[in-house]
N, C-alpha and C positions, 0 to 999 in steps of 0.2 A: 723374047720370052720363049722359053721351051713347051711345048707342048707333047703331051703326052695323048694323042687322041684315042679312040676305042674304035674297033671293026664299023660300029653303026655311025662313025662321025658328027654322033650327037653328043658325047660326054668325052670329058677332059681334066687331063693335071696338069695345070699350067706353073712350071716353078720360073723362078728368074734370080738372077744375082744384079745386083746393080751399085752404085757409086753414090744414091741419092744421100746417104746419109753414116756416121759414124762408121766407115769401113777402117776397119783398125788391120794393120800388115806390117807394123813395126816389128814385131817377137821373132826371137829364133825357133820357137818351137809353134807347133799347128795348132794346138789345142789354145792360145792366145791371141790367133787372128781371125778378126770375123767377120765377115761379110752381109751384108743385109742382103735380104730377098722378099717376095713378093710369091704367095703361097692361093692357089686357087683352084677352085673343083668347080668344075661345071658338069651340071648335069640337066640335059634339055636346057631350058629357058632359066634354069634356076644357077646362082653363084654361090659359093662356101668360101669367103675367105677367111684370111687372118687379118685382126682390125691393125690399120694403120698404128694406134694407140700399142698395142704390143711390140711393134719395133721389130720383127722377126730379122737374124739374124743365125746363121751356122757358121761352125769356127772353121777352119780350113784341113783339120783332122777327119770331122764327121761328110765334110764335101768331098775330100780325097776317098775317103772309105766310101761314100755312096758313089761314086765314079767309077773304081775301082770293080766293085759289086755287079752294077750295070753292065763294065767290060766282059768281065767274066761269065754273064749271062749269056751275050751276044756270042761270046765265041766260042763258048759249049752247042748252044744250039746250033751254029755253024759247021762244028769239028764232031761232035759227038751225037746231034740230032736230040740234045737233051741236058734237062740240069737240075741239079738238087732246090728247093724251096727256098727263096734268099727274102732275107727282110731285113729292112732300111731304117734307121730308124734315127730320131733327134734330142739330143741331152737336154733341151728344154722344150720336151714334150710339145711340139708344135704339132707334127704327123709322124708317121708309119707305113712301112709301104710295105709290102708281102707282093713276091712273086713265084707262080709256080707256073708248073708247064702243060697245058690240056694237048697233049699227044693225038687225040686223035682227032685233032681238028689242027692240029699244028699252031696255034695259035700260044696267046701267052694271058695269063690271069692275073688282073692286075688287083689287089683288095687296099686299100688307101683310109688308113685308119687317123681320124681326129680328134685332139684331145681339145674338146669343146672349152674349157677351161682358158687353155692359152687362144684359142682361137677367136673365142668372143671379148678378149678382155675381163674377166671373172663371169661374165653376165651367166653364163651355163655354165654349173660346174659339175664334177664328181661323172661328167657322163664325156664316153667314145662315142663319135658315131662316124659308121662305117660305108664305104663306095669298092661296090665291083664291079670290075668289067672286062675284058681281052682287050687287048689289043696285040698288031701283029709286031714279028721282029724290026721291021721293015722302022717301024714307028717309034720303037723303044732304041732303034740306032738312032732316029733323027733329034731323037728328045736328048738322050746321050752326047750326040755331037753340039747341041744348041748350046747346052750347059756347060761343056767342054771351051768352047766359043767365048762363051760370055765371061765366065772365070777367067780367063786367058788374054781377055779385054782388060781386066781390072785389075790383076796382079800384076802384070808386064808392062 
């Protein structure tokens, strides 16, 4: 599982791709293979998931583009010491991820947006709710490679 930790090592995005169920990679094109995952926010002692009952899954289009996006992060900040506001986001409304960059701590702003709707199984509906936090490059590479990892596990 990927973890996405914060500076205080108390809060977390925990994403994961895995094999447990309906991985579909027959299509020639990205936008018809989809991958399940396993979607969680901790923050202190408390968890946010996505209910089992929703089945989350992303296609291999919006995984490549969130991958992709991440890259890009990491090697601006590297090359350039800087990067424009990038958000992430899922065609069935599971989360949202927003990244920008607090320069004068060098650090990185992570804001992780939840569509309460898909996440509880209908139980909350009509409402976002939202998690921020930094974390460093350092973390946003290792979250980056885990997911990189794991994708790479189950397509090949």
């Amino acid at each position: 599982m990927a973890r996405l930790l914060d500076v205080s090592g108390k809060n977390s995005l925990n994403l994961s791709f895995h094999q447990r169920r309906k991985v579909i990679k027959s299509y020639d094109d990205e936008i018809n293979n989809w991958i399940p995952i396993d979607f969680e926010i901790r923050v202190y002692d408390k968890s946010y998931k996505i209910y089992p009952e929703v089945a989350p899954s992303l296609n291999m289009y919006e995984i490549n583009l969130m991958l992709s996006k991440l890259r890009v992060i990491i090697e601006n900040i590297h090359s350039k010491k800087d990067f424009e506001k990038v958000a992430i986001s899922t065609y069935e409304f599971y989360y949202e991820l927003e990244f920008f960059h607090l320069k004068e701590d060098e650090l990185i702003e992570c804001t992780i947006w939840t569509f309460e709707t898909s996440r509880t199984n209908g139980e909350i509906q009509n409402v976002q709710r939202g998690f921020r936090f930094s974390v460093s490059v350092e973390s946003l590479t290792e979250f980056r490679g885990t997911l990189e990892l794991e994708l790479n596990q189950i397509v090949n």
